[in-house]
N, CA, C and O of each residue as an XYZ file, in Angstrom:
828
protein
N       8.278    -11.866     13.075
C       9.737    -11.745     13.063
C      10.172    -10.285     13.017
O      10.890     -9.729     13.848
N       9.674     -9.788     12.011
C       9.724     -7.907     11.744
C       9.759     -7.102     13.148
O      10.538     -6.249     13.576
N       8.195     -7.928     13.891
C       8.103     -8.003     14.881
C       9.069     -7.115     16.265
O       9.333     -5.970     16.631
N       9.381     -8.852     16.737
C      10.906     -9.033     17.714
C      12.343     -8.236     16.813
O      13.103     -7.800     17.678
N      12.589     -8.105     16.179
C      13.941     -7.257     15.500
C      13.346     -5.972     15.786
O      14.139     -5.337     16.480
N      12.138     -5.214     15.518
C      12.074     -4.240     16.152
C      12.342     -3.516     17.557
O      13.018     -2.519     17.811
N      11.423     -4.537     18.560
C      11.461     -4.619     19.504
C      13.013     -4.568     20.309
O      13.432     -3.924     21.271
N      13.539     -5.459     19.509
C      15.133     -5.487     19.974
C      16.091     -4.173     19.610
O      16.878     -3.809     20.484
N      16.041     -3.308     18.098
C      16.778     -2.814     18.195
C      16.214     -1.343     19.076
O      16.919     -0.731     19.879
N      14.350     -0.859     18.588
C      14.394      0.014     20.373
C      14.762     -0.381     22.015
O      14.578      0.330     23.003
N      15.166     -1.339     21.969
C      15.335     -1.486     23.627
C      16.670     -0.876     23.651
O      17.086     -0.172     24.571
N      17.663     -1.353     22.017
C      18.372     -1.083     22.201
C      18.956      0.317     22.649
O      19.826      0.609     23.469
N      18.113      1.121     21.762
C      18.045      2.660     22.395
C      17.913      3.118     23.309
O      18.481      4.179     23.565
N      17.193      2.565     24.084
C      16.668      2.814     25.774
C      18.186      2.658     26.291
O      18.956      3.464     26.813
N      18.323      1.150     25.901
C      19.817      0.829     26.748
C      20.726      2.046     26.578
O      21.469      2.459     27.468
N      20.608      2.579     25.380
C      22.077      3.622     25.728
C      21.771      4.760     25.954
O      22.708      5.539     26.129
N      20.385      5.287     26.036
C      20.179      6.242     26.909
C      20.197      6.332     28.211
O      20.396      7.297     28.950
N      19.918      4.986     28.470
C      20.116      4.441     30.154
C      21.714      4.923     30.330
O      22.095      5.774     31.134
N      22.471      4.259     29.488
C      23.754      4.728     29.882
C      24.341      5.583     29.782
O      25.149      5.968     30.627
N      24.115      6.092     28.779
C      24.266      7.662     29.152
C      23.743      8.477     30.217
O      24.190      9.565     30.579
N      22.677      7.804     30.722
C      22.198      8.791     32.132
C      22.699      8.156     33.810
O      22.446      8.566     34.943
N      23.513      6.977     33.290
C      24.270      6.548     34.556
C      23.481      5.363     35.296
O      23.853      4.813     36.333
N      22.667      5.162     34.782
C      21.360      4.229     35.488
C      21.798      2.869     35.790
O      22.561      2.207     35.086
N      21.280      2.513     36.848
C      21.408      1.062     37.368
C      20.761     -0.213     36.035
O      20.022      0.058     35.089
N      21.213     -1.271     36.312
C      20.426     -2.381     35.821
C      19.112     -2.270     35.514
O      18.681     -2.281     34.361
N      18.198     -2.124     36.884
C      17.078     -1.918     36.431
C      16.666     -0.718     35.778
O      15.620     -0.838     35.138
N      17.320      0.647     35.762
C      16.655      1.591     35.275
C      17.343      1.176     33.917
O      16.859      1.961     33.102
N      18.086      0.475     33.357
C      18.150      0.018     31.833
C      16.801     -0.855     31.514
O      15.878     -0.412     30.831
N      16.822     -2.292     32.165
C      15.929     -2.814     31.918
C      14.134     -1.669     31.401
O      13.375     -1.892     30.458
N      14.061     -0.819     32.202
C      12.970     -0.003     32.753
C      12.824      0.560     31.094
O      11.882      0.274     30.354
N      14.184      1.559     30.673
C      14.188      2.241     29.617
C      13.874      0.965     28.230
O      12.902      0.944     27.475
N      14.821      0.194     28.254
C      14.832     -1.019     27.061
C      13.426     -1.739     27.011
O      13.057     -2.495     26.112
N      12.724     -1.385     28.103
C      11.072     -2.366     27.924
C      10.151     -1.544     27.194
O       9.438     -1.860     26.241
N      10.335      0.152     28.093
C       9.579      0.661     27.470
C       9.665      1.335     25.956
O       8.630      1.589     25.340
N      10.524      1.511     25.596
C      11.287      1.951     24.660
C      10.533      0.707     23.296
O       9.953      0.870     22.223
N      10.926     -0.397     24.049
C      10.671     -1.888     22.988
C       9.567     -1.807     22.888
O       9.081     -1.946     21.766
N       8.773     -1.565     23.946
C       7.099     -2.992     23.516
C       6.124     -1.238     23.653
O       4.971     -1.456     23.280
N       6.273      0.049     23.995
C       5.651      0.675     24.191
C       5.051      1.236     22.466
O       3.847      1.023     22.607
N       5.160      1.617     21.479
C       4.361      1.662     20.711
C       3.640      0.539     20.149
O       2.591      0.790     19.555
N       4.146     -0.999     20.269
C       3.282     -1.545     20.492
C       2.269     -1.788     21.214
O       1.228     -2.177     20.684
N       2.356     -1.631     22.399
C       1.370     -1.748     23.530
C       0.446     -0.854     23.245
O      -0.679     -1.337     23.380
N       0.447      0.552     22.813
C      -0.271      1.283     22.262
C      -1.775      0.927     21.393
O      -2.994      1.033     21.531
N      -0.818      0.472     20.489
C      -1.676      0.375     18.972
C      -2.656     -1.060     19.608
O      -3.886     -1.083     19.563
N      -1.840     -2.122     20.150
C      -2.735     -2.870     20.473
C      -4.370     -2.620     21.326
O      -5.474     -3.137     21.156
N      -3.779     -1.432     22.409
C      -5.005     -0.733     22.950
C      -5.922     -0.148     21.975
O      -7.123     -0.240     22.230
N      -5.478      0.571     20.658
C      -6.664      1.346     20.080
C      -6.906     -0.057     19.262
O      -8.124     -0.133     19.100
N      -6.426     -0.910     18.825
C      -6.922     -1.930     18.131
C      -8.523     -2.598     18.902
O      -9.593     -3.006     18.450
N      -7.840     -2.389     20.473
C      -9.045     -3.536     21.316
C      -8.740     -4.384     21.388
O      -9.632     -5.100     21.845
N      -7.185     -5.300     21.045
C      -7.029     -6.284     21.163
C      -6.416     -6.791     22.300
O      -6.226     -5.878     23.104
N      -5.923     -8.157     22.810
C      -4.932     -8.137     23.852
C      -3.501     -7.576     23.639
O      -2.770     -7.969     22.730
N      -3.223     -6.810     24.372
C      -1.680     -6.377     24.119
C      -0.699     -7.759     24.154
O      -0.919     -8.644     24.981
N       0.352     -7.849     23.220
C       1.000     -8.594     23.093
C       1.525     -9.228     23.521
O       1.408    -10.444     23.369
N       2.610     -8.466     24.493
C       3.736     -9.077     25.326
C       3.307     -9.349     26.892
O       4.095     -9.588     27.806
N       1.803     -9.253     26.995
C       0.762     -9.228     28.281
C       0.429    -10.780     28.182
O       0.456    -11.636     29.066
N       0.154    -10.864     27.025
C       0.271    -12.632     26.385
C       1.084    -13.872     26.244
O       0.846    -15.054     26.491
N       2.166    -13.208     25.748
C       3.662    -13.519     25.403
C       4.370    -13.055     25.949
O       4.322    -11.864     25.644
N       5.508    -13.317     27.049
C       6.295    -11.859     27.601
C       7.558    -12.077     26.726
O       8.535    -11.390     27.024
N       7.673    -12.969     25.651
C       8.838    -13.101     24.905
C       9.640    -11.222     24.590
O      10.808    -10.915     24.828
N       8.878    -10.574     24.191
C       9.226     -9.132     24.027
C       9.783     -8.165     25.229
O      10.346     -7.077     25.102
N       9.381     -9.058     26.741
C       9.914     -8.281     27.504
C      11.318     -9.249     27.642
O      12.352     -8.635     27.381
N      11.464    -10.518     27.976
C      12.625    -10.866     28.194
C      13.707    -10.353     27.094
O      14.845     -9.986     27.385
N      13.204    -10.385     25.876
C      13.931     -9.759     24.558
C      14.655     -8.627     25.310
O      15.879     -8.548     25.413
N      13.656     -7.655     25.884
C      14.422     -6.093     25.965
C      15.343     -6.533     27.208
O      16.560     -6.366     27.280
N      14.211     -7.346     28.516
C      15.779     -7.496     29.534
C      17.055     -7.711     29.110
O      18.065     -7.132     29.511
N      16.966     -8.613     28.237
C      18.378     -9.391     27.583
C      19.119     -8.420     27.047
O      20.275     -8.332     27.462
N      18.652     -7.452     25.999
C      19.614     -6.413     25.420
C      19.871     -5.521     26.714
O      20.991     -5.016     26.792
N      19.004     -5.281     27.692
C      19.193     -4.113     28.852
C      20.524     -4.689     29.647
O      21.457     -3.901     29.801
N      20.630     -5.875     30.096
C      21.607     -6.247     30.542
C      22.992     -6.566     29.719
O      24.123     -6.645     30.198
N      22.682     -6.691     28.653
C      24.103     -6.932     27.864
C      24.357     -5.258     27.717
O      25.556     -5.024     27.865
N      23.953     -4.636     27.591
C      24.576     -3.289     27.577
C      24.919     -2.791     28.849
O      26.090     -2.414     28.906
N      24.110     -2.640     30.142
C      24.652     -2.722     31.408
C      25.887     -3.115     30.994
O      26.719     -2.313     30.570
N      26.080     -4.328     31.087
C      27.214     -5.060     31.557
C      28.434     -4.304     30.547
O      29.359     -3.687     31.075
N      28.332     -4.411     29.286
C      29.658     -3.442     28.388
C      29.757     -2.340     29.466
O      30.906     -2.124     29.850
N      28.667     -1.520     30.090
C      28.645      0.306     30.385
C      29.477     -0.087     31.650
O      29.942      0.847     32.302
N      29.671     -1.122     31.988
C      30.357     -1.617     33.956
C      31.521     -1.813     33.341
O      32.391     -0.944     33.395
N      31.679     -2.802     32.769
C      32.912     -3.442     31.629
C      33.619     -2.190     31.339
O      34.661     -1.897     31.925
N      33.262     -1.700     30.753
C      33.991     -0.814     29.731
C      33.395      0.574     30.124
O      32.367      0.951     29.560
N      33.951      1.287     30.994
C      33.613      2.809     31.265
C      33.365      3.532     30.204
O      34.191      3.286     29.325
N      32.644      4.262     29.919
C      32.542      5.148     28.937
C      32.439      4.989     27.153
O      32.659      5.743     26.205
N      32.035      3.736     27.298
C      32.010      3.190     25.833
C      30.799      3.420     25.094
O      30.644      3.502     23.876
N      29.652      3.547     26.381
C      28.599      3.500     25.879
C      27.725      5.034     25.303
O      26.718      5.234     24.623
N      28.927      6.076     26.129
C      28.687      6.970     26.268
C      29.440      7.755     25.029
O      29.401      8.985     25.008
N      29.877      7.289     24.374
C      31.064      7.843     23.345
C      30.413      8.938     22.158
O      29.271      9.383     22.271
N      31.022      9.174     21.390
C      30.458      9.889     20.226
C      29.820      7.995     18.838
O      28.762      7.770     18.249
N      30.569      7.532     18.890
C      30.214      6.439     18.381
C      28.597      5.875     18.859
O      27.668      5.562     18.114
N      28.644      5.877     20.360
C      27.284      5.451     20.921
C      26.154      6.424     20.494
O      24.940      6.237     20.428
N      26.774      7.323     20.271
C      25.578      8.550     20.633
C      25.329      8.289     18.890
O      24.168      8.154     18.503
N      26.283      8.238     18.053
C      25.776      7.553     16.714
C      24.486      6.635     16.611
O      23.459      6.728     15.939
N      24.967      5.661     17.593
C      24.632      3.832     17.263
C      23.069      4.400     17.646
O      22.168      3.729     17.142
N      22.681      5.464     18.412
C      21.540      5.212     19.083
C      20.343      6.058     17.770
O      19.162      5.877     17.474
N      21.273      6.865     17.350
C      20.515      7.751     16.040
C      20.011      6.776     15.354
O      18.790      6.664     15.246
N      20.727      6.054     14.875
C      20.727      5.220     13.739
C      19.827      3.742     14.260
O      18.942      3.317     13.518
N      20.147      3.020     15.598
C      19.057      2.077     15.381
C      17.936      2.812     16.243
O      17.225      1.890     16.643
N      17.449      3.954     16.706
C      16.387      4.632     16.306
C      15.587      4.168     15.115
O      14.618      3.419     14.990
N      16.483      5.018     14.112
C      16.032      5.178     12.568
C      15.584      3.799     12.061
O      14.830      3.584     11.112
N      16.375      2.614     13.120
C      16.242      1.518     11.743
C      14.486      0.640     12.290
O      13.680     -0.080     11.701
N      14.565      1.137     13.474
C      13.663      0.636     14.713
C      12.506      1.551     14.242
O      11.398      1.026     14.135
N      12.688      3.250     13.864
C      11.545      3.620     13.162
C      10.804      2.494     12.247
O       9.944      1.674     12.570
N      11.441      2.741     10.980
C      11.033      1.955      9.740
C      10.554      0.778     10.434
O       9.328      0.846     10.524
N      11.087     -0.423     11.036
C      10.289     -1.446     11.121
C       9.136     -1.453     11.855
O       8.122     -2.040     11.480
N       9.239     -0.720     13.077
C       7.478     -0.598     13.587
C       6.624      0.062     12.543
O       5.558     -0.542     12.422
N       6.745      1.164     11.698
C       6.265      1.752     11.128
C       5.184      0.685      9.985
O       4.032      0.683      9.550
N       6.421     -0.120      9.894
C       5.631     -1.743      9.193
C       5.081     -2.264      9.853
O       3.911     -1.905      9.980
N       5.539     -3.336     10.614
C       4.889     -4.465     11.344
C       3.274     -3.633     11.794
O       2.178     -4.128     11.534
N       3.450     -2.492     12.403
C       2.198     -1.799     12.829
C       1.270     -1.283     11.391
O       0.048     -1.376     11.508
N       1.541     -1.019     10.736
C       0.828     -0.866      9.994
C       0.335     -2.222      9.503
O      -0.894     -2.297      9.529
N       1.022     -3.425      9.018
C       0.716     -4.753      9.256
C      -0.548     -5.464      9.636
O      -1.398     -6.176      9.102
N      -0.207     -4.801     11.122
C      -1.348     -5.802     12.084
C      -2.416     -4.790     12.050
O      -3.555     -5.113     12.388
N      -2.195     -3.820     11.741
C      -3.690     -2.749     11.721
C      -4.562     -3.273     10.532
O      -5.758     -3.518     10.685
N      -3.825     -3.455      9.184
C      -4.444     -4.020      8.218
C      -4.846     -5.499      8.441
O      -5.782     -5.827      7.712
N      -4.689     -5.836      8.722
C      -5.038     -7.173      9.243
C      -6.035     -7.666     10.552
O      -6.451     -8.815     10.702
N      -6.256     -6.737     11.280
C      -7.121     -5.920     11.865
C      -8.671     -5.756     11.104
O      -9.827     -5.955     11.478
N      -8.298     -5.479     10.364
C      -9.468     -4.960      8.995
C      -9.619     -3.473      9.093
O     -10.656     -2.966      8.664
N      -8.479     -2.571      9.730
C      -8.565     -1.488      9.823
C      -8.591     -0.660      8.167
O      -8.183     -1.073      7.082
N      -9.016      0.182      8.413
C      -8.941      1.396      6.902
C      -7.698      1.448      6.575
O      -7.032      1.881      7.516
N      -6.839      1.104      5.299
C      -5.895      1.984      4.880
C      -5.428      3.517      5.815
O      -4.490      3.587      6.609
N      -6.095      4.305      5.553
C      -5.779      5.150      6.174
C      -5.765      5.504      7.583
O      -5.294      6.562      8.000
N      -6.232      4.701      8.232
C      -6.568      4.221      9.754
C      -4.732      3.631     10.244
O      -3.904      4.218     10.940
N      -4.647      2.421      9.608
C      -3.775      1.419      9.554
C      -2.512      2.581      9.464
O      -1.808      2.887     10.426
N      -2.427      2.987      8.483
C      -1.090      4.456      8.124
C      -1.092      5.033      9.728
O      -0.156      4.664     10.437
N      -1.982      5.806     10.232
C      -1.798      6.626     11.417
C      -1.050      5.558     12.754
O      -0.153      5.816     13.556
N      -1.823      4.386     12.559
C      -1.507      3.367     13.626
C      -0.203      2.999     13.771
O       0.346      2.849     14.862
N       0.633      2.754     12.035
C       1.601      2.536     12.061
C       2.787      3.732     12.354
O       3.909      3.484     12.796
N       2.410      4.720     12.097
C       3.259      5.699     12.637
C       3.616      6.081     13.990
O       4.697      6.506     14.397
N       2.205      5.795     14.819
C       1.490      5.906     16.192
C       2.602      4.375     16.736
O       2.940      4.315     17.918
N       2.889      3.674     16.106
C       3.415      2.224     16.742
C       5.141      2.675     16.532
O       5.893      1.998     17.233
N       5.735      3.596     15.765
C       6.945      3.593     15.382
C       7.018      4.535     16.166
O       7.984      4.281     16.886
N       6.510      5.621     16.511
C       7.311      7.177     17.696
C       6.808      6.846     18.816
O       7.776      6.751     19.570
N       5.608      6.546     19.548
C       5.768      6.193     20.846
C       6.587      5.869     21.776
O       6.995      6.571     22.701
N       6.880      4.559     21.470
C       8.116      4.140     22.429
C       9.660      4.855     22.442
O      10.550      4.425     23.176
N       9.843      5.972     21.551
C      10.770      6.229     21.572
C      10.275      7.855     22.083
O      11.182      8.677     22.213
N       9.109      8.214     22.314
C       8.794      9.226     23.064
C       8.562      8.644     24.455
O       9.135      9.349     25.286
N       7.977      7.690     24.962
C       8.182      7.341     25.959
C       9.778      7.275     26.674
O      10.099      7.955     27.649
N      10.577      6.422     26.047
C      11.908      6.675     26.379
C      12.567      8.174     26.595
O      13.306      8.449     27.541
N      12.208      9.016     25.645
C      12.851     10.400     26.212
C      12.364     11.382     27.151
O      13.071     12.367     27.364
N      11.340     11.264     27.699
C      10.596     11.781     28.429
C      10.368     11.044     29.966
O      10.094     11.692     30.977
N      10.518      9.738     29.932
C      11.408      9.046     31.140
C      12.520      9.739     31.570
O      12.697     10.371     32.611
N      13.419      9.487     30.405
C      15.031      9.701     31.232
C      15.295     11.560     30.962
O      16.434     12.014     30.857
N      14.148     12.371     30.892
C      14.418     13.415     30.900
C      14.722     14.142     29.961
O      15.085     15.314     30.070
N      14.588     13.432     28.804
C      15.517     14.428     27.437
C      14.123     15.222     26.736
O      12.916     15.066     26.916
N      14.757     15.949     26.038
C      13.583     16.781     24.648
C      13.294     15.216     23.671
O      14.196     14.552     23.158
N      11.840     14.906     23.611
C      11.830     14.198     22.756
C      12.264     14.051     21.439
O      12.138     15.089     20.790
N      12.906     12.754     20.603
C      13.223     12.985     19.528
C      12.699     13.289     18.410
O      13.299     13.345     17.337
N      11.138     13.577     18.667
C      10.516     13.459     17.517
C       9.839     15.175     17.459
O       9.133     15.705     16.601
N      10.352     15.669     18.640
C      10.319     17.250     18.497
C      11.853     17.801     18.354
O      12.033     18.835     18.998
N      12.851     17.380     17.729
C      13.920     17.539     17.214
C      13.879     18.534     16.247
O      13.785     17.947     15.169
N      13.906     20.024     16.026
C      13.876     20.508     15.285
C      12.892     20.270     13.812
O      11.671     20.112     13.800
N      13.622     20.292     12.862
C      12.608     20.012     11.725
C      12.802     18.648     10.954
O      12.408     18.248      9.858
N      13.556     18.103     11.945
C      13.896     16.322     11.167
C      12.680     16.391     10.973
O      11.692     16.905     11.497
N      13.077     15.437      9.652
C      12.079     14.071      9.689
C      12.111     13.055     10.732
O      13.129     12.445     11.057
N      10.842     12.883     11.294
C      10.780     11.910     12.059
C       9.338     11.150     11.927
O       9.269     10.154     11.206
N       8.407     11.536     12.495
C       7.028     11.147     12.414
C       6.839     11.222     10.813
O       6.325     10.237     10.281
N       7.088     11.945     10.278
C       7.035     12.021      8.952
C       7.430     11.401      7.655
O       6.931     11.483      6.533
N       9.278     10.253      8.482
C       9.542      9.279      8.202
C       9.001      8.151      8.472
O       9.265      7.358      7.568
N       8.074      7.477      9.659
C       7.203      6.848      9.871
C       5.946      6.855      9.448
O       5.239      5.860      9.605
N       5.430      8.135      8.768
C       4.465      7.753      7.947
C       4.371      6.952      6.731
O       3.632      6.065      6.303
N       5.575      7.711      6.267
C       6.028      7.246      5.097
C       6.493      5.858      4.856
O       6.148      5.348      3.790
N       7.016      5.359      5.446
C       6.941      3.668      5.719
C       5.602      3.208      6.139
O       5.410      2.022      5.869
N       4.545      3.858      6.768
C       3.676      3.108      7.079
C       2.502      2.962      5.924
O       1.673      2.079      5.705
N       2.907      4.661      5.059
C       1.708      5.073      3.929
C       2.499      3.823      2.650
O       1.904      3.295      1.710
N       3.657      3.676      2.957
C       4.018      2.276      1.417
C       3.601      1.143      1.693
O       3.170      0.218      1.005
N       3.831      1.351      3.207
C       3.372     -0.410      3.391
C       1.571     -0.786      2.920
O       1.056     -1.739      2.334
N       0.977      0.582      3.559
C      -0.631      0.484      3.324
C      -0.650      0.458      1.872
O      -1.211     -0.609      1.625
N      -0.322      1.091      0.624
C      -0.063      1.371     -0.683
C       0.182     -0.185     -1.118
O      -0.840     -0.741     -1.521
N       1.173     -0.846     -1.106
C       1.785     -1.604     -1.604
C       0.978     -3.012     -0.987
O       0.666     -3.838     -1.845
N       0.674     -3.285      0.244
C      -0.315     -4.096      0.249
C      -1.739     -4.201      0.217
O      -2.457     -5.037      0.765
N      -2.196     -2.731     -0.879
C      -3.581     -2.555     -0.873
C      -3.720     -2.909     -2.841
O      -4.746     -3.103     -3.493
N      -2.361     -2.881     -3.283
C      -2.257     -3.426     -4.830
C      -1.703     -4.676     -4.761
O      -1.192     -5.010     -5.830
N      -1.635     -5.356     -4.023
C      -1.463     -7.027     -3.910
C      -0.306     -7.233     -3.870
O       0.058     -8.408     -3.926
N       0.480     -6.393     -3.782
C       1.882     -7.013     -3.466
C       2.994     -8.161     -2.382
O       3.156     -8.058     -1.166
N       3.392     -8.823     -2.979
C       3.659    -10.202     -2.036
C       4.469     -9.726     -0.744
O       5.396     -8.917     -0.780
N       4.012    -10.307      0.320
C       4.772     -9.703      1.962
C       6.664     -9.182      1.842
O       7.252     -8.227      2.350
N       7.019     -9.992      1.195
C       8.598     -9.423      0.968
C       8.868     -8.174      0.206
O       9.931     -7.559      0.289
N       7.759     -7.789     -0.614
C       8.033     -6.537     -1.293
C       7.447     -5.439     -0.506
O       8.056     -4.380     -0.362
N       5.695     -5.760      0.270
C       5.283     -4.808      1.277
C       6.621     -4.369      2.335
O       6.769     -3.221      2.754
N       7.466     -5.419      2.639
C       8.263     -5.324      3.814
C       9.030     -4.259      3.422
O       9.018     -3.109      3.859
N       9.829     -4.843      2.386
C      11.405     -4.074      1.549
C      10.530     -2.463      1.028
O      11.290     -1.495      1.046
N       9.389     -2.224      0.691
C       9.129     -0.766      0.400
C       9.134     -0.063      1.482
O       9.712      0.999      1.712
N       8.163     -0.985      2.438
C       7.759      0.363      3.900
C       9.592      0.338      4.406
O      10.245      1.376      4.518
N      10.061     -0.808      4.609
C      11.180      0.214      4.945
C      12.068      1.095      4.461
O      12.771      1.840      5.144
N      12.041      1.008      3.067
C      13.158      1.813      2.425
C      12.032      3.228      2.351
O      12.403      4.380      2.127
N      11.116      2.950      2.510
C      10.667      4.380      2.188
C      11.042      4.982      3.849
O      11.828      5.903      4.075
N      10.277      4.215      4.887
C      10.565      5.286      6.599
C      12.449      5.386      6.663
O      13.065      6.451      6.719
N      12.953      4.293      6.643
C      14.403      4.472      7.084
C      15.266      5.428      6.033
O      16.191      6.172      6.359
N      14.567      5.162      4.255
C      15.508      6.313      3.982
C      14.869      7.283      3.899
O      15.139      7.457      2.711
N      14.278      8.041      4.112
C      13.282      9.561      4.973
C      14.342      9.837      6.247
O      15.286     10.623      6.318
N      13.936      9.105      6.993
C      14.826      9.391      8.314
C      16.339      9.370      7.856
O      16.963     10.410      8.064
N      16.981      8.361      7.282
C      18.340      8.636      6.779
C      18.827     10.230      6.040
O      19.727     11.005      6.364
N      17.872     10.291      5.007
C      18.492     11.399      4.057
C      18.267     12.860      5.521
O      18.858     13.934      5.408
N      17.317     12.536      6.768
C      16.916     14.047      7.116
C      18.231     13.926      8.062
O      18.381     14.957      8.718
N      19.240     12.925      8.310
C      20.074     12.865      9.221
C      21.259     13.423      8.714
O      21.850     14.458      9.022
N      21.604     12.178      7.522
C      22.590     12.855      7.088
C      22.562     13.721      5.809
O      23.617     14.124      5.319
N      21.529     13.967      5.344
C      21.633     15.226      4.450
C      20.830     16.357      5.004
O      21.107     17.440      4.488
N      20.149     16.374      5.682
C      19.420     17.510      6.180
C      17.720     17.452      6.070
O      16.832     17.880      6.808
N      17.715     16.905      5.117
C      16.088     17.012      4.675
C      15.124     17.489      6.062
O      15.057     17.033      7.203
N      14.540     18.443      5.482
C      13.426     18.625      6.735
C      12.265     19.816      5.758
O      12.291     20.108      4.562
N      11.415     20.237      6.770
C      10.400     20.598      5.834
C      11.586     22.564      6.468
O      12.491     22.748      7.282
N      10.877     23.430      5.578
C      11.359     24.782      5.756
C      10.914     25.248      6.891
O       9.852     24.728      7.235
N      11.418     26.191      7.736
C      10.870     26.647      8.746
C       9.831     27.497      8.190
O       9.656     27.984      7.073
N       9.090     27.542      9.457
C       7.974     28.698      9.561
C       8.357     30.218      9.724
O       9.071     30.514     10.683
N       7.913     31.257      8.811
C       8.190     32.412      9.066
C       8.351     32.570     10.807
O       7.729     32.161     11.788
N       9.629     33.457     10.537
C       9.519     34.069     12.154
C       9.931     33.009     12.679
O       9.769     33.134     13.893
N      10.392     31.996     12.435
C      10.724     30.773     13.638
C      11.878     30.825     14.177
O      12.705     31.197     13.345
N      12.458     30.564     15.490
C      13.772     30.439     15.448
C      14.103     28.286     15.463
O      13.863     27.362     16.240
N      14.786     28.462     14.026
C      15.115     26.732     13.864
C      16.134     26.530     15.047
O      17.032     25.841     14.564
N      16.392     26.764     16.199
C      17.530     26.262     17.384
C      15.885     26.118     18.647
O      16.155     26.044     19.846
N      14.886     26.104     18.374
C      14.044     26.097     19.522
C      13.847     24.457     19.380
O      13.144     23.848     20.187
């Protein structure tokens, strides 16, 4: 379940980067697939297992479905998608789309019988992918080379509670509710309060 809600709210991101870059139907669909199932598809490769939605395409119709309902508002409604509000919506279910891959992937790595610390990298590796894939498609600076946010760093951190918390027996609803409050509020506080690590001597922080 953690799953598909992930999946859904990165496509959602794709979608409004799609629209913001003017793109047809399919180049939404294109952004919202990869965006969705691409750090999964990943982790499943270093796992060795079958990739998921290669199995199931439930995850791709998922992203068509959000790709086209946003199409259709961006035709509908000129410039809605493109707004200062959108350009919000996309920060934020980013952020919320971090935290849950950051879980679910760390999840299936442990379950896997991967290492704790194996499982942590995987899950981080499952939360920035697809959203580096997406910016590097449609042309942008990736988000996860954004200055000194937290980003990867917020995905560890959801992925290092989730490994933590289900390596002391903790029941699946509490593994869930830690890894995310730990990745989403990391990524929250570096958004809207600033948090980031200090620059490096000599750096210029606008590169």
């Amino acid at each position: 379940m953690i799953e598909a809600v992930g999946v859904a709210v990165f496509a959602l991101t794709g979608a409004l980067v799609a629209a913001r870059k003017g793109m047809d139907p399919f180049g939404f669909i294109l952004l919202a697939t990869v965006t969705g199932v691409g750090g999964g598809t990943l982790r499943d490769l270093l796992l060795g297992r079958p990739v998921a939605w290669v199995e199931a395409p439930l995850s791709v119709i998922l992203c068509t479905a959000v790709a086209l309902a946003a199409w259709a508002i961006a035709y509908l409604r000129p410039g809605r998608m493109d707004d200062w509000s959108a350009k919000r919506l996309l920060i934020w279910s980013d952020a919320a789309g971090l935290a849950l891959f950051a879980v679910s992937g760390t999840q299936k790595a442990l379950a896997a019988g991967v290492p704790p610390l194996s499982a942590v990298a995987l899950g981080a590796v499952t939360a920035s992918f697809g959203g580096i894939l997406r910016d590097i498609l449609a042309g942008d600076r990736a988000m996860v080379l954004w200055s000194r946010d937290f980003y990867v760093t917020a995905a560890a951190a959801g992925a290092g509670a989730t490994a933590l918390l289900t390596t002391l027996g903790f029941s699946a609803p509490v593994v869930m509710l830690g890894g995310l409050a730990a990745g989403f509020g990391l990524r929250a506080g570096s958004i809207l309060l600033g948090w980031s690590f200090p620059n490096l001597p000599g750096s210029d922080a606008s590169r």
